[in-house]
C-alpha positions as CSV (number, residue, x, y, z in Angstrom):
1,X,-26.4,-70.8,-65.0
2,X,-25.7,-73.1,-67.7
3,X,-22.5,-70.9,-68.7
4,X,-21.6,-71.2,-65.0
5,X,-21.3,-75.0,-64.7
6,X,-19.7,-75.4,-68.1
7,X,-17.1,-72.7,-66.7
8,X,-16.3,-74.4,-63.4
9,X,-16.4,-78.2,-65.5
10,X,-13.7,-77.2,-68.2
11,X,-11.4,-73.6,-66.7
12,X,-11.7,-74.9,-63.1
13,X,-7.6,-75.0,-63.5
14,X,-7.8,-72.3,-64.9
15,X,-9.8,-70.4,-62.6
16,X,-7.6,-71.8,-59.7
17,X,-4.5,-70.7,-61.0
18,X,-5.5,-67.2,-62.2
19,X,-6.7,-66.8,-58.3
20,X,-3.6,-68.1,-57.1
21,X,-1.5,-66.4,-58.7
22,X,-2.9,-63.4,-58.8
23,X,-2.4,-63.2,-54.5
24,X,1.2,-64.3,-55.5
25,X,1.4,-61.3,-57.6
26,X,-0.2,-58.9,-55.2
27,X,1.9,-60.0,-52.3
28,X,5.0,-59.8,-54.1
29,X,4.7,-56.7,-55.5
30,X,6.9,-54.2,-53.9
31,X,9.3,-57.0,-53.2
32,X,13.1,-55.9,-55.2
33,X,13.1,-59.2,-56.6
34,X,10.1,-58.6,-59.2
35,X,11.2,-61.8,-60.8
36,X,8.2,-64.0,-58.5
37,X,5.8,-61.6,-59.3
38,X,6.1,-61.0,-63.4
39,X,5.7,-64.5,-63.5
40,X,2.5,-64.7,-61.7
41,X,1.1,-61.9,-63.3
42,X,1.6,-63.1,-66.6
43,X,0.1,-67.0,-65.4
44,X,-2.9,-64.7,-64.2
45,X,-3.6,-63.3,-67.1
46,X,-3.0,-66.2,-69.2
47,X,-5.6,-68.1,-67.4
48,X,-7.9,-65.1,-67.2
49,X,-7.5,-64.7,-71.2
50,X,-8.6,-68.6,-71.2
51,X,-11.7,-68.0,-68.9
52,X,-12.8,-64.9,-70.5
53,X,-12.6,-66.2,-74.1
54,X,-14.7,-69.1,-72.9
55,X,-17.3,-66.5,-71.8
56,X,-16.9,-64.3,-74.6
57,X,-17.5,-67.3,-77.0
58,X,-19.6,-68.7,-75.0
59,X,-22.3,-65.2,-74.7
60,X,-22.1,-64.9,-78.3
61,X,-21.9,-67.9,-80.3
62,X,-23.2,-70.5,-77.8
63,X,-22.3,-74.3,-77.6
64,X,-20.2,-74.6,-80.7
65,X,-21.4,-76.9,-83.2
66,X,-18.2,-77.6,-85.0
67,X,-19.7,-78.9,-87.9
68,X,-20.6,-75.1,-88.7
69,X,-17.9,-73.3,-90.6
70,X,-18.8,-69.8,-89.2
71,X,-19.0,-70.9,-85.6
72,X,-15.4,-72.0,-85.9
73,X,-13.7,-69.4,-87.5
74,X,-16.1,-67.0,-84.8
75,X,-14.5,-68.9,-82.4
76,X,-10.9,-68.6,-83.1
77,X,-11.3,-65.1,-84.2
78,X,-12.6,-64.2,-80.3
79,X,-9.0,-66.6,-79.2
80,X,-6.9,-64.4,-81.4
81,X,-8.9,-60.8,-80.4
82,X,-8.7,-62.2,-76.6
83,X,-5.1,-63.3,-76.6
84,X,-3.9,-59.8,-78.4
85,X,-5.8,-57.8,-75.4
86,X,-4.0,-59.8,-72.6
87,X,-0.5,-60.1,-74.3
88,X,-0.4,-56.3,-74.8
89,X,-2.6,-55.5,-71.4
């Protein structure tokens, strides 16, 4: 629940947008001008990528203590493992 409110308090952009334009990209879709659409899908998945690193991080490392070494180079190595799925996804 905890994870929940943290989600909605810092990716609530995030989440908006990845909605948003994910209906853009749905509705546009078999359009001939894809141009609308590759755009959105890409902003949805960026802002997906965002909200499910959050998660990912979140489920396995917890609240990061950045004082810990570990914790940050955990953290950046789920950013760069998350932003490789959804670039080449």
């Amino acid at each position: 629940m905890q994870m929940i409110k943290r989600l909605l308090r810092y990716y609530h952009v995030e989440l908006v947008l990845a909605i948003v334009m994910m209906l853009v990209a749905l509705a546009y879709t078999f359009e001939p001008s894809q141009l609308v659409s590759a755009i959105a899908r890409k902003t949805a998945l960026a802002s997906a990528g965002l909200v499910f690193y959050y998660v990912s991080r979140y489920l396995k490392v917890g609240v990061i203590d950045w004082d810990e070494e570990w914790r940050k180079k955990y953290a950046i190595a789920i950013l760069f493992y998350t932003a490789i799925v959804f670039a080449f996804g």
